[in-house]
C-alpha positions as CSV (number, residue, x, y, z in Angstrom):
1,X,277.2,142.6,133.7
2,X,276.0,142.3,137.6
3,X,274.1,145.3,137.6
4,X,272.5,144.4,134.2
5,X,271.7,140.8,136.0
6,X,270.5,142.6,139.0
7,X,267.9,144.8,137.0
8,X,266.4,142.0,135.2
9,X,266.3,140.1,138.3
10,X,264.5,143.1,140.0
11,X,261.9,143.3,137.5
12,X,260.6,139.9,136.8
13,X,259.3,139.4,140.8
14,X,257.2,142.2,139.9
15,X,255.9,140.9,136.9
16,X,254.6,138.3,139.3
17,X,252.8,140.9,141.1
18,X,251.6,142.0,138.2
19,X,250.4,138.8,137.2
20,X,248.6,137.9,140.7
21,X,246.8,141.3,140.8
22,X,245.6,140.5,137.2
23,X,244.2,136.5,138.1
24,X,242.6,138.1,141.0
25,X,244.6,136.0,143.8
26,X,246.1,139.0,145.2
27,X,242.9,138.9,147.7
28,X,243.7,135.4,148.9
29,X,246.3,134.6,151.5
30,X,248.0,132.7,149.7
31,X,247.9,135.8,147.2
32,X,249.3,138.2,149.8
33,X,252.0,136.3,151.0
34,X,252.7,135.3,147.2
35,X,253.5,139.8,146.8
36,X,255.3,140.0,149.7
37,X,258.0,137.3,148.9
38,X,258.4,138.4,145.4
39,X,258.7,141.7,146.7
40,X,261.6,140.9,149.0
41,X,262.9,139.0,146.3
42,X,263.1,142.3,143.7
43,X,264.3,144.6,146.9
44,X,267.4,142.8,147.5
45,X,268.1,142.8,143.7
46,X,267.6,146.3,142.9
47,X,269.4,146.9,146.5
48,X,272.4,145.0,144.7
49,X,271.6,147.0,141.4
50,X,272.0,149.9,143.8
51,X,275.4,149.0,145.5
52,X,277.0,148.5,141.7
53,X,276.2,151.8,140.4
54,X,277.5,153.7,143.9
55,X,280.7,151.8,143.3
56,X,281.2,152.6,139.8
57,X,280.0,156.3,140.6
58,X,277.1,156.6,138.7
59,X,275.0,158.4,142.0
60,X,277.5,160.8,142.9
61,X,275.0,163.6,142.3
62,X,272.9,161.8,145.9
63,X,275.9,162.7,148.6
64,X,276.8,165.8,150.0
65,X,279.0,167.9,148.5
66,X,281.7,168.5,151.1
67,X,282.3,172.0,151.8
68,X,285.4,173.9,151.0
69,X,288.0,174.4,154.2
70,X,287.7,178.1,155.4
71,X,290.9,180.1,153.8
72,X,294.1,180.2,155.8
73,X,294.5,183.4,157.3
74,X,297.0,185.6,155.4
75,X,300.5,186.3,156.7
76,X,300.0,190.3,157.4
77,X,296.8,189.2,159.0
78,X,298.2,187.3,161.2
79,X,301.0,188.6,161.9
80,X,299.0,192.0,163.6
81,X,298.8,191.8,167.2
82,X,295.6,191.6,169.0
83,X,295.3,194.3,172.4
84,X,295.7,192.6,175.6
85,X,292.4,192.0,177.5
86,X,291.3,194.3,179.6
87,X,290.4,193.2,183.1
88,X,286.7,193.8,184.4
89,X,285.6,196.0,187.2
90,X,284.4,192.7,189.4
91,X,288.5,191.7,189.2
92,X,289.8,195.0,190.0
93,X,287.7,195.4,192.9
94,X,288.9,191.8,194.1
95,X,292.7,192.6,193.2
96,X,292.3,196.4,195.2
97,X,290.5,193.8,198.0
98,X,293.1,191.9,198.0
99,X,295.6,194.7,198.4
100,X,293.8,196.6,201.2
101,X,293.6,193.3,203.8
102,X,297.9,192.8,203.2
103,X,298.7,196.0,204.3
């Protein structure tokens, strides 16, 4: 019933628009100011329109569709070892380095 409420309540500010662009006082000041009020007015009802339908999940097609989690790895997968790393050149010239100056 809110979000019926909040609809109507969104669209009669901008029959007011309507109605000031049609009399011609949209030019005025007073005319201006007249728009931007009523157009407050129907953005925080159709903003409250809004908020209704997200709760009763009516605009789940708008968020991101979360992505599925990457598969577990499989038992015989990880169960294989995995070769120890092999140590650079730039290490075994420090570890021989190292070697030389002890003895």
């Amino acid at each position: 019933m809110m979000l019926l409420i909040s609809i109507v309540m969104g669209i009669i500010p901008l029959l007011g628009i309507a109605w000031t662009i049609a009399t011609g006082t949209i030019t005025s000041v007073d005319g201006l100011f007249m728009s931007l009020i009523l157009l407050t007015l129907s953005g925080v009802f159709f903003l409250n329109a809004y908020w209704e339908l997200r709760d009763h999940g009516a605009l789940a097609f708008l968020q991101k569709k979360k992505e599925a989690p990457a598969p577990a790895k499989t038992a015989a997968a990880a169960a294989t070892p995995t070769a120890p790393k092999q140590p650079n050149a730039a290490s075994q010239n420090k570890e021989a380095a190292l070697k030389g100056s002890e003895g």
